[in-house]
C-alpha positions as CSV (number, residue, x, y, z in Angstrom):
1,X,-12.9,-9.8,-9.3
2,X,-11.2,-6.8,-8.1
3,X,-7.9,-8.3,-7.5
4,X,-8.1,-9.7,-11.2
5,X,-8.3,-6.3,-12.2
6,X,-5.8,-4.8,-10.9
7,X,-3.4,-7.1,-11.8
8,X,-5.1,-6.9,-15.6
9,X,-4.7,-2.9,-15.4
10,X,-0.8,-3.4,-14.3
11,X,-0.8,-5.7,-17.1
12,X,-2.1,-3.3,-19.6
13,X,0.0,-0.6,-18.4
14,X,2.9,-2.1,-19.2
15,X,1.6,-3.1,-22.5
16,X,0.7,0.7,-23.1
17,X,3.9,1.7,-22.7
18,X,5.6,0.2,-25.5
19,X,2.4,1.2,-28.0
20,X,3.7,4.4,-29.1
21,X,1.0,7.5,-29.0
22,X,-1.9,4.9,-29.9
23,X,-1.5,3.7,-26.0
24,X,-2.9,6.9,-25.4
25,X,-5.7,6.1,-27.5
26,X,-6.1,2.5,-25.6
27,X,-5.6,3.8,-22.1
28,X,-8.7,6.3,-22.2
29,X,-10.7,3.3,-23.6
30,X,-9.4,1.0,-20.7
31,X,-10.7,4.1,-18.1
32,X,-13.9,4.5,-19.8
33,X,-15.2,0.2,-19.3
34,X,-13.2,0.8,-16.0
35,X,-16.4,4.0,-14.9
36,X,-18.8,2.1,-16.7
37,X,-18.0,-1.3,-14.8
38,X,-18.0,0.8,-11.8
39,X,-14.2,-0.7,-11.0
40,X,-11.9,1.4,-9.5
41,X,-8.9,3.3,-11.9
42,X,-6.4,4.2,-9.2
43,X,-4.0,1.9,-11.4
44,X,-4.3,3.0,-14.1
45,X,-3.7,6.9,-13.1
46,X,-0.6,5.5,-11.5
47,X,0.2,4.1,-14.2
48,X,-0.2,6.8,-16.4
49,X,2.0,9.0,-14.3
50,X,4.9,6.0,-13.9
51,X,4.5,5.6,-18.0
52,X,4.2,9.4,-19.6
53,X,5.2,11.6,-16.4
54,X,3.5,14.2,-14.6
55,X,2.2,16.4,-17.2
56,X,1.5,13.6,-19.9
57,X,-0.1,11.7,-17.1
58,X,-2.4,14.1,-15.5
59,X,-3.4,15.8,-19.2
60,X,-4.3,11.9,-19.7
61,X,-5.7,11.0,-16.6
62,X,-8.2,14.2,-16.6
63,X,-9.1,13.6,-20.2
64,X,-10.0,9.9,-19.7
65,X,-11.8,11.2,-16.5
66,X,-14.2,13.0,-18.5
67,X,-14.6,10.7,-21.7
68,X,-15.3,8.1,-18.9
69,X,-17.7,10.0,-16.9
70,X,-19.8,10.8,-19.9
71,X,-19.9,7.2,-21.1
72,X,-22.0,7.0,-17.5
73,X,-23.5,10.3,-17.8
74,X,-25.3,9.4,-21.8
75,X,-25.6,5.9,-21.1
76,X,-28.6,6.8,-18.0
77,X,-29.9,9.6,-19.5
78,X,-30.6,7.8,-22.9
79,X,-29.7,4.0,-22.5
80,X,-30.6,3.1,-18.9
81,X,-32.8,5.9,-17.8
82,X,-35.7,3.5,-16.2
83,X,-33.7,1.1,-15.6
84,X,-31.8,3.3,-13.3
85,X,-35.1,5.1,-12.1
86,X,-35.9,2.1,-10.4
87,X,-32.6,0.6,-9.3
88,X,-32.0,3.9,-7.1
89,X,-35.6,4.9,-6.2
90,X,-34.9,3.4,-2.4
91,X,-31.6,5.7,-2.4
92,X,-32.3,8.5,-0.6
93,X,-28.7,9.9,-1.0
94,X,-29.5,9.2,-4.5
95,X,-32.6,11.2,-4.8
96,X,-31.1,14.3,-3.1
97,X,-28.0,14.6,-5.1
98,X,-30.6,13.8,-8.4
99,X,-32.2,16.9,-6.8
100,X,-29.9,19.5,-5.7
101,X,-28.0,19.0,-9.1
102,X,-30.6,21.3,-10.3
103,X,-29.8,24.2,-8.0
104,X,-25.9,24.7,-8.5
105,X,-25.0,22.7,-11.4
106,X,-21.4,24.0,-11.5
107,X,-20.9,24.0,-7.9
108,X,-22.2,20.5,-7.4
109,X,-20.3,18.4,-10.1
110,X,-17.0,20.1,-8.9
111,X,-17.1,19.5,-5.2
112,X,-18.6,15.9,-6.1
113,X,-15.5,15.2,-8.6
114,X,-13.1,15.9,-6.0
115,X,-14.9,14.3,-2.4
116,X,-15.2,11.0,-2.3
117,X,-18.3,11.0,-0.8
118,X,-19.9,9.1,-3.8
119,X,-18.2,7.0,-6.8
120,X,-17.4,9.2,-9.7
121,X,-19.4,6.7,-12.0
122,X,-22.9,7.0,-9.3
123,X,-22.0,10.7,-9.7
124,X,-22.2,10.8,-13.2
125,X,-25.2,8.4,-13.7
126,X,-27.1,10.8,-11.3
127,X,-26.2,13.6,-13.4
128,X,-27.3,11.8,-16.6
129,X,-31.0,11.5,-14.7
130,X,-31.1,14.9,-13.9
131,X,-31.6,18.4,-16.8
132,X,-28.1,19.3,-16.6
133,X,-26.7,20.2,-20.1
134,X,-24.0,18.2,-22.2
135,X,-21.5,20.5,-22.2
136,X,-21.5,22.2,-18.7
137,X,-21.5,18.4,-17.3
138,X,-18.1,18.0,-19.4
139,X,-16.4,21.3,-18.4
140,X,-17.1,21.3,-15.2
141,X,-16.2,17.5,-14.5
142,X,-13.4,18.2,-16.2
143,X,-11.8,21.1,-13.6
144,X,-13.3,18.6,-10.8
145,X,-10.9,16.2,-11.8
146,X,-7.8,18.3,-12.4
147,X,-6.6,18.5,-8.7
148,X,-6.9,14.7,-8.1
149,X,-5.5,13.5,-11.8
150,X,-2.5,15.8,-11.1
151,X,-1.8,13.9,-7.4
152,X,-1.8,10.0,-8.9
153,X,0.0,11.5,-11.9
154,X,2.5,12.9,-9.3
155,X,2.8,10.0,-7.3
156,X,3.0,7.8,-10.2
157,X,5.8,9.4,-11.8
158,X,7.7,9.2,-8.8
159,X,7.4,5.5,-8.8
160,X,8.0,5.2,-12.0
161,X,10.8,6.7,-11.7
162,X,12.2,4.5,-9.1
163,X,11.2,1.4,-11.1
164,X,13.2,2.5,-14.0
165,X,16.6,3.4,-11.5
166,X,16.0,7.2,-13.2
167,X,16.0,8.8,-9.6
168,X,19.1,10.9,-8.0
169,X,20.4,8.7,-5.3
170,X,21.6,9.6,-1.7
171,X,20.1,10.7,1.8
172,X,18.9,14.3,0.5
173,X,17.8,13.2,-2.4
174,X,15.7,10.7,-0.9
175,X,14.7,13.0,1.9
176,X,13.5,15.6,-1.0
177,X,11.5,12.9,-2.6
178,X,9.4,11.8,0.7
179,X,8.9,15.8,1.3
180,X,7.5,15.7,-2.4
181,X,4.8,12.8,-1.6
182,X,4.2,14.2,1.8
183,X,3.3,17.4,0.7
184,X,1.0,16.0,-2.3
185,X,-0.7,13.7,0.0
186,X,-1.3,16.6,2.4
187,X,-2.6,18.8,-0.2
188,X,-4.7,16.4,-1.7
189,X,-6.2,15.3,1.4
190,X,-7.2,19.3,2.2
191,X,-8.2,19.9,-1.1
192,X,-10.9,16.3,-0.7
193,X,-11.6,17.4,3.1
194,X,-12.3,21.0,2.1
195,X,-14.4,19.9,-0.8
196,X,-16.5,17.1,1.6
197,X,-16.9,20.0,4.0
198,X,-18.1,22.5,1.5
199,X,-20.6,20.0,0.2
200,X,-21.6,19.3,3.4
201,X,-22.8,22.8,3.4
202,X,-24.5,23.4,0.7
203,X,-26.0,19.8,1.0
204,X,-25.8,17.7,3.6
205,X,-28.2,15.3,2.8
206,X,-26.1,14.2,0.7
207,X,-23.0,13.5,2.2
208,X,-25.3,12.3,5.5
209,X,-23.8,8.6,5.9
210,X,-27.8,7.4,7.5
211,X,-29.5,8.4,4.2
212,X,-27.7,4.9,2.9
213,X,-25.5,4.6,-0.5
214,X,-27.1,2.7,-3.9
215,X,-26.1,-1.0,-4.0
């Protein structure tokens, strides 16, 4: 199934792109059943970097971040509450991030955004159980996602760019471009490493790989 997907999102993408300002419109739908299927959306951030460019990419990637991560966060807290409850009652990871949300709202949802400890759409369904407000969960999910939209958009772009023959050829040109992706994989990896330790620290039982992840 997740092969089929990706090859559907590559699909859409290059569907999108000839849809005008409404593709916009489709592409945060297509990322919102993407969190609530709990699939993955690397494509499509790609894609949205390869189709719109880095700042149309990552402005659209962020803001179909959040749209997606709240159709997870309302649909436990008002649709699938017990349903939930019971699905993740054996997950202690679960049950301590339910928890600690509590304590540092802000600080939480940010450093969980940008590890990858847990998927983003677990994240936001644990947040939908817990008493954290509407808004905060949107703002601060929102700056969570900034750094990591803005490194697919990147990289996307780049790609993009070489798809469409729009890049400056020759060995210095080329030798900028692989500095370019080095350095935004290097940054993005500190930025996720630095994030993973620093939720480690103010909660490692949740990042504790023996407490066992929700099936």
């Amino acid at each position: 199934m997740l092969e089929q997907w990706t090859e559907w999102m590559r699909q859409a993408m290059a569907w999108i792109e000839q849809t005008g300002p409404v593709g916009w419109v489709i592409f945060i739908a297509l990322y919102a059943l993407s969190c609530v299927l709990f699939l993955p959306g690397s494509v499509l951030s790609f894609g949205a970097g390869a189709v719109y460019g880095f700042w149309g990419g990552a402005v659209l990637v962020s803001a179909a971040s959040v749209v997606g991560a709240l159709a997870n966060f309302l649909s436990a807290r008002f649709l699938l509450r017990g349903w939930m409850e019971k699905k993740f009652a054996g997950s202690r990871k679960f049950q301590a991030l339910n928890h600690v949300a509590t304590k540092d709202a802000w600080r939480m949802i940010i450093l969980t955004r940008i590890s990858p400890i847990l998927p983003h759409s677990l994240v936001s369904c644990a947040f939908g159980l817990s008493r954290i407000g509407l808004a905060r969960f949107t703002v601060a999910s929102w700056i969570g996602f900034l750094p990591i939209s803005a490194a697919y958009s990147y990289g996307g772009s780049i790609l993009g760019h070489m798809a469409k023959g729009g890049l400056h050829q020759g060995p210095w040109a080329w030798l900028a471009y692989t500095l370019e992706i080095g350095l935004t994989v290097a940054i993005t990896l500190w930025i996720t490493r630095a994030a993973h330790r620093a939720l480690k620290s103010t909660s490692p039982e949740v990042v504790d790989e023996s407490a066992g992840s929700p099936s």
